[in-house]
N, C-alpha and C positions, 0 to 999 in steps of 0.2 A: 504252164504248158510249154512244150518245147517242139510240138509241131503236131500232126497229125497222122493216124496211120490208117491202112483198110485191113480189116481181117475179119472175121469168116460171115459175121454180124455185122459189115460195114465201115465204114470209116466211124474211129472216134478218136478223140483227143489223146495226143500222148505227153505222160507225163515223166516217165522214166523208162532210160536205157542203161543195161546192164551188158557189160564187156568181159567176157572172161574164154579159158582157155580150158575143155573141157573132153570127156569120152561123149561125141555125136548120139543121139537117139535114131540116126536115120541115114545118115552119111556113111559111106563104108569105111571113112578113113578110123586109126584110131586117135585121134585126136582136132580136132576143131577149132575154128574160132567162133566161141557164140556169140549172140545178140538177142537180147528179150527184148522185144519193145512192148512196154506196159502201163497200164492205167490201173493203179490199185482200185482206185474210189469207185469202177466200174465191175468190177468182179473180175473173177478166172475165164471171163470170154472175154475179155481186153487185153490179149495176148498177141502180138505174133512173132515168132521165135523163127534166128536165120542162124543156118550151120554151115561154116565157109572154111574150105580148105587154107593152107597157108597161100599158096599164089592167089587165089582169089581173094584173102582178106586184103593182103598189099595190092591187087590191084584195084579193090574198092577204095582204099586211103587215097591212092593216084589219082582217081578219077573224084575222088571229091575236093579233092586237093587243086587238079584241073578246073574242075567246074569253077570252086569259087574263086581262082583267081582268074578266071574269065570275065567274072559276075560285075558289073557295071559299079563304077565305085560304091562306096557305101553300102552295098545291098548286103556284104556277107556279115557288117556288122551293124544293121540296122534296127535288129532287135536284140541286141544283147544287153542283158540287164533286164529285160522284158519275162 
């Protein structure tokens, strides 16, 4: 497991995240950056899918990039390897 998600059925365990560069299902732009976050072993409602403009994909890198080196020592690799 590599963290947990909520979607539409709730929170449940996530176990893979998928990174790619694709045509949006929903986004007006033509091209996106996606994110599947997914749990096979739970079926096709263990899904939830994020379509991010270019400045908004770089500003989520920023901000997670911020976050964990905010993050009190140890914490951002406290489970790795886990």
């Amino acid at each position: 497991m590599i963290g947990d998600v909520k979607g539409a059925q709730g929170w449940f365990p996530l176990t893979h995240a998928t990174v790619y560069v694709d045509h949006p299902r929903h986004a007006p732009q033509e091209h996106t950056l996606n994110i599947d976050f997914i749990n096979p072993e739970q079926g096709p409602g263990a899904r939830v899918a994020v379509e991010l403009t270019e400045e908004s994909a770089l500003a989520l890198v920023r901000a997670i990039h911020d976050a964990l080196a905010a993050a009190p020592p140890g914490l951002a690799s406290a489970n790795q390897g886990k």
